[in-house]
C-alpha positions as CSV (number, residue, x, y, z in Angstrom):
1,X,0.0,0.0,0.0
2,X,1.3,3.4,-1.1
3,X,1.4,5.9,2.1
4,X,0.0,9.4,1.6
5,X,1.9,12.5,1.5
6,X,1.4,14.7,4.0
7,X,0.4,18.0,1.0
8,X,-1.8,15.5,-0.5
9,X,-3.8,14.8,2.9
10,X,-3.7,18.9,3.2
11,X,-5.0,19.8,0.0
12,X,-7.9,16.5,0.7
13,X,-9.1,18.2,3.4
14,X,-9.1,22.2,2.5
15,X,-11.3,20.7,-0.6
16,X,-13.6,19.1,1.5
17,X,-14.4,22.0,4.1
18,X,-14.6,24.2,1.1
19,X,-17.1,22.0,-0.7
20,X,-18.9,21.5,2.8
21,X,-18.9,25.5,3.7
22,X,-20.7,25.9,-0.2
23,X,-23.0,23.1,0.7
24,X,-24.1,23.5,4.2
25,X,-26.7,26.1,3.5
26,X,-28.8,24.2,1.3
27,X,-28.8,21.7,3.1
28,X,-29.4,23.5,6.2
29,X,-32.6,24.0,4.8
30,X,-32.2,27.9,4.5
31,X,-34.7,29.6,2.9
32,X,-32.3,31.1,0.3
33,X,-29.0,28.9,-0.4
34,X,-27.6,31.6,-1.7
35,X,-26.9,33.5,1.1
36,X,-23.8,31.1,1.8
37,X,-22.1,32.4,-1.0
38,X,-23.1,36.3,-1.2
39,X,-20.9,39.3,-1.5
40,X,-20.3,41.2,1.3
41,X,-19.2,38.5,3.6
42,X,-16.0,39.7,5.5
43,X,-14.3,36.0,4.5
44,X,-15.2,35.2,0.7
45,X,-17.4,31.5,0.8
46,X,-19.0,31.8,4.3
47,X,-22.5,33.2,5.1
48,X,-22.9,36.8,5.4
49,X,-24.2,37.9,9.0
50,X,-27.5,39.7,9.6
51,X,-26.0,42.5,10.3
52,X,-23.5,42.3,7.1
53,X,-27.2,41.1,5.1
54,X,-28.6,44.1,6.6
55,X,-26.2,46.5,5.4
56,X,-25.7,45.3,1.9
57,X,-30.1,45.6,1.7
58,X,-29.6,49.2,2.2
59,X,-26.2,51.6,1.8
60,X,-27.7,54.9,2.0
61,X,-30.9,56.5,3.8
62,X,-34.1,54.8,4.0
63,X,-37.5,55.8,3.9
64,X,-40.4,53.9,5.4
65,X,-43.7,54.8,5.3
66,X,-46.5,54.0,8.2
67,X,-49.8,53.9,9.0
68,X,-50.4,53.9,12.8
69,X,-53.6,54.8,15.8
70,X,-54.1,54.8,19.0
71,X,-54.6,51.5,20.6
72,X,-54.9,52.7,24.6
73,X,-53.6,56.3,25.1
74,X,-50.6,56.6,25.2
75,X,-50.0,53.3,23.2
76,X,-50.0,53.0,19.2
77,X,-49.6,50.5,16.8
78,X,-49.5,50.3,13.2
79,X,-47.5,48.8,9.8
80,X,-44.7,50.1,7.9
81,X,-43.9,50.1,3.9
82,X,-41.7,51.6,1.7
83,X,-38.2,50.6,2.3
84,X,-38.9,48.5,5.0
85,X,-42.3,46.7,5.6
86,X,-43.1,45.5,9.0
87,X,-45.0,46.1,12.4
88,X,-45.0,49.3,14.1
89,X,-45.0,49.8,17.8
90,X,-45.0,53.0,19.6
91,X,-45.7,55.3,23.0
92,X,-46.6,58.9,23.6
93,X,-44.3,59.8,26.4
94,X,-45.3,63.7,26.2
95,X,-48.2,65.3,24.6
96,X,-48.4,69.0,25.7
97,X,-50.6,71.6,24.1
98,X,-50.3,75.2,23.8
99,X,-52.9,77.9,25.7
100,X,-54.0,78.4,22.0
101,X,-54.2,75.1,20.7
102,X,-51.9,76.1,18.3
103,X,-49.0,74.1,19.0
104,X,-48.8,70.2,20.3
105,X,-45.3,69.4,21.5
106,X,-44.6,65.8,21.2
107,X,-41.8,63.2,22.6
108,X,-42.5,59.5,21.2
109,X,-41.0,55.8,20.9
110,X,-41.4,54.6,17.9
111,X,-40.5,50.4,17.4
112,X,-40.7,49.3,14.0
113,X,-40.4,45.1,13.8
114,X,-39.3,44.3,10.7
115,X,-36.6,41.2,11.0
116,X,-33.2,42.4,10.8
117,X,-34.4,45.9,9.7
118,X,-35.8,46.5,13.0
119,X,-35.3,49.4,15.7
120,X,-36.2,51.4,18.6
121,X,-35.8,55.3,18.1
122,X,-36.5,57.8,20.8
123,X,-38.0,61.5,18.5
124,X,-39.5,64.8,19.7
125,X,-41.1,67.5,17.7
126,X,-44.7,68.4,17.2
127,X,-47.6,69.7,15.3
128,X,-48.9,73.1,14.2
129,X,-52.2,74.7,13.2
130,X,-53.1,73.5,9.4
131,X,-52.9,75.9,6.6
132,X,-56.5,76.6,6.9
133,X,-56.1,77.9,10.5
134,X,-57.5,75.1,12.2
135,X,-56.3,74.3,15.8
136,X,-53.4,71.7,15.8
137,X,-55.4,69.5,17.8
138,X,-58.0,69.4,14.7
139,X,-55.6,68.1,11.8
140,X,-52.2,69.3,12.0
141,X,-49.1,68.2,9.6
142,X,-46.5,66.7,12.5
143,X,-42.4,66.9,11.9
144,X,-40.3,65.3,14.6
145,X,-36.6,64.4,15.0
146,X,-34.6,61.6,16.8
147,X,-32.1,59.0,17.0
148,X,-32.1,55.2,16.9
149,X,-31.6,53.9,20.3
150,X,-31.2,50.5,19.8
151,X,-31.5,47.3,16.5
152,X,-30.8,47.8,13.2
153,X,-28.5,51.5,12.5
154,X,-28.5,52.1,16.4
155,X,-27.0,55.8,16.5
156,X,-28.7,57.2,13.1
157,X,-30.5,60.2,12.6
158,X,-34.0,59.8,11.7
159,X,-36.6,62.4,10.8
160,X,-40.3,61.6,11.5
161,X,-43.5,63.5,9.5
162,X,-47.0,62.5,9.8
163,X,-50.9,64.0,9.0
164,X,-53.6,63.4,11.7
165,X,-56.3,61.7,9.5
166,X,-59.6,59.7,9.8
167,X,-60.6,56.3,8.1
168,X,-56.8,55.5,7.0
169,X,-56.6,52.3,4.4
170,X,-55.7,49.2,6.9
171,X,-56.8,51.0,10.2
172,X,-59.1,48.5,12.2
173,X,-62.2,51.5,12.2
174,X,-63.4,55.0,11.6
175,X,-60.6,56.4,14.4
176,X,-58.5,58.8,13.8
177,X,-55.4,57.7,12.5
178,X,-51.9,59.0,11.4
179,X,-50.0,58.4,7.8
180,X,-46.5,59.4,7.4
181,X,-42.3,59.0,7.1
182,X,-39.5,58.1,8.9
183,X,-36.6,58.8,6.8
184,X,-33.3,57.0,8.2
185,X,-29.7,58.2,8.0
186,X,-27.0,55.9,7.6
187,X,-24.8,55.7,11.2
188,X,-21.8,57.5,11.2
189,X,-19.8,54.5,10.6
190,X,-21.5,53.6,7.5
């Protein structure tokens, strides 16, 4: 019997973890078997992380849409759409109006759960008296700012609008509801 070199045993074995690390996610069962070999992955061959998947889904800033009411003051929920479709969780942590009803000042958790897209951002702002002159507490365009606090681009910038509507497509009633934005900035080390 001939005895086998020590390079030939090597190079046996670097072929067969390479054809195993190429295979493995097929038959892993993952829902796309592709992912094993996508680019992006700090080491060429392997699976690319969530958080690696994550970024290559989306390089610049983002812009989701949502729909969202009141469940149980100060609660909301809702759904999201655009760039990222998912649930969306919130809380009313201050709601102050002005002596004139002119002015709501607002400070707001928004949660949007959206698989490896999802986050927790912390935004304040408010609403004003509409164009027609009614009261802000009537129908008034909100803009708010904030910051990811924690999940997917923890530390980016995100900037909120929103109308105050009635009868919004997907709303469970007649309530009044809310439609808007959230654009997201990419985090500084993106």
């Amino acid at each position: 019997m001939k005895p086998i070199s020590a390079q030939t045993l090597f190079a046996s074995c670097v072929f067969a973890v390479v054809l195993v690390l190429q295979v493995a996610p097929s038959l892993a069962g993952a829902p796309d078997a592709r992912l094993g070999l996508m680019q992006g992955s700090k080491f060429p061959g392997l699976p690319v992380s969530s958080t690696e998947t994550a970024r290559n889904t989306h390089h610049g800033p983002v812009d989701l849409t949502f729909t969202k009411w009141i469940t149980t003051f100060p609660l909301m929920e809702g759904f999201t759409g655009g760039d990222v479709h998912g649930r969306f969780l919130g809380e009313v942590l201050q709601r102050q109006v002005s002596r004139d009803l002119r002015v709501i000042r607002l400070e707001a958790v928004y949660e949007v759960q959206a698989g490896d897209h999802s986050f927790t951002a912390l935004i304040r702002g408010g609403t004003g008296e509409t164009k027609s002159g009614e009261p802000a507490s009537v129908n008034g365009a909100a803009v708010l700012d904030g910051v990811i606090l924690t999940g997917w681009r923890t530390g980016a910038r995100v900037h909120v609008t929103f109308q105050t509507l009635t009868n919004c497509p997907g709303a469970p009633d007649a309530r009044t509801c809310f439609q808007g934005a959230i654009h997201v900035e990419k985090t500084p080390e993106e």
